[in-house]
C-alpha positions in Angstrom: 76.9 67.7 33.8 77.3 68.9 30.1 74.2 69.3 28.0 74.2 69.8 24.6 70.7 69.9 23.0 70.2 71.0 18.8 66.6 72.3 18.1 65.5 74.0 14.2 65.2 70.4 13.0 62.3 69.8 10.1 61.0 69.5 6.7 62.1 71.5 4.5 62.0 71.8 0.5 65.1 71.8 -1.9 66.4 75.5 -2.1 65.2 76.2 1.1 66.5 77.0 4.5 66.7 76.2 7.7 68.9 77.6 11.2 69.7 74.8 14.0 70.4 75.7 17.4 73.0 74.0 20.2 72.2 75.4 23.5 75.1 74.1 25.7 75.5 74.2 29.6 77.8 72.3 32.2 80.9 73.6 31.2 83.1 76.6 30.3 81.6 77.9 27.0 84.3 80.2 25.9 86.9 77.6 26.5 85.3 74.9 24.2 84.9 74.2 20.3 82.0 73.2 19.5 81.0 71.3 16.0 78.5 70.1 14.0 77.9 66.7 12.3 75.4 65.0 10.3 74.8 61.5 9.5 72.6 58.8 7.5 71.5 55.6 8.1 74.5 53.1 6.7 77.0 55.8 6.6 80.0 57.2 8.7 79.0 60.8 10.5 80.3 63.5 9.1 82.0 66.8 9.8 80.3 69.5 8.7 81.0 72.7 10.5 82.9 73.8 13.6 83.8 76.9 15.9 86.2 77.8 18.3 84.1 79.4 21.2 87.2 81.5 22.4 87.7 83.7 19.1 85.0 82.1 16.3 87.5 80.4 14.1 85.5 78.7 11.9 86.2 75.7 9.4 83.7 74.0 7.0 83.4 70.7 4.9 83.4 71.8 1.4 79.8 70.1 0.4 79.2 72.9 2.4 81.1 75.6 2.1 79.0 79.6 0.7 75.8 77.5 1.9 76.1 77.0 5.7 77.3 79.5 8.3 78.3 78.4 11.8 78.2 81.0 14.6 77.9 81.3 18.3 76.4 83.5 20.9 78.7 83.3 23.7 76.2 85.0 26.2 73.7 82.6 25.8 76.1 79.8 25.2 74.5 78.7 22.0 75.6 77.9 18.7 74.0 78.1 15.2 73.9 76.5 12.0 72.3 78.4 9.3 71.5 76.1 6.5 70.9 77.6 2.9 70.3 76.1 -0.6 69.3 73.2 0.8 69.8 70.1 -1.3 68.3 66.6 -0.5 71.6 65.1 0.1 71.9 67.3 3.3 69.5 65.2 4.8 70.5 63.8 7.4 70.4 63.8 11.7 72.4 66.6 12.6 74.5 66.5 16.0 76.1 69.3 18.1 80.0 68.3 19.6 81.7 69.8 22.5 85.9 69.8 22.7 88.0 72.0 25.2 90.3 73.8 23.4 92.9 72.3 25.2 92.4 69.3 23.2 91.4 70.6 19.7 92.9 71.8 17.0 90.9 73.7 13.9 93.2 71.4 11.5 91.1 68.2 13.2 88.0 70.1 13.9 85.8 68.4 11.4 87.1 64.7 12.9 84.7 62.7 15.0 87.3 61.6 17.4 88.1 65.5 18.3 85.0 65.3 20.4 84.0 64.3 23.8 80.6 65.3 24.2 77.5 65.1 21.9 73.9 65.4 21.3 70.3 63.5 20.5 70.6 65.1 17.1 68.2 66.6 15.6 66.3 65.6 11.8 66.4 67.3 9.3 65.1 66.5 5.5 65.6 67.9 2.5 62.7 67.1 -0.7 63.4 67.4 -3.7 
């Protein structure tokens, strides 16, 4: 069965920091892409940072870009968001997304459809 569970959720004021986990099991971790999302009440989720497992390709959404840093720790089959600068606008439940290379491409990697399997999310918020 795949897991995917996000952790490092919280409150955290603006200019601050903050480093969310994805600890993944179920499937083949080197052979997945795995991404992270965020979304709002009212509003459409959003890419916001993404990984290919196999060789750590990485692609951001620019509100994000030279402030968050996606990596992955392929031994313990977890992947990482470290947040910086936080501004309140990042607030937002943050979600983890699994795709097999096989079916992803870096070009779509910020795309909701890209992915088959997801997370609870996790909260985080941003005060100004």
């Amino acid at each position: 069965e795949v897991q995917l569970v996000e952790s490092g959720g919280g409150l955290v004021q603006a200019g601050g920091s903050l480093s969310l986990s994805c600890a993944a099991s179920g499937f083949p971790f080197d052979d997945y892409a795995i991404a992270w999302f965020r979304q709002v009440p009212g509003k459409e989720r959003e890419g916001v940072s993404c990984i290919a497992n196999s060789d750590g390709v990485t692609r951001y959404a620019d509100s994000v870009k030279g402030r968050f840093t996606v990596s992955s720790d392929n031994a313990k089959s977890t992947v990482y968001l470290q947040m910086n600068s936080l501004k309140p606008e990042d607030t937002a439940v943050y979600y983890c997304a699994a795709a097999s290379l096989w079916e992803w491409t870096i070009v779509a990697g910020l795309a909701v459809d890209e992915y088959s399997h997801w997370g609870q999310g996790t909260q985080v918020t941003v005060s100004s």
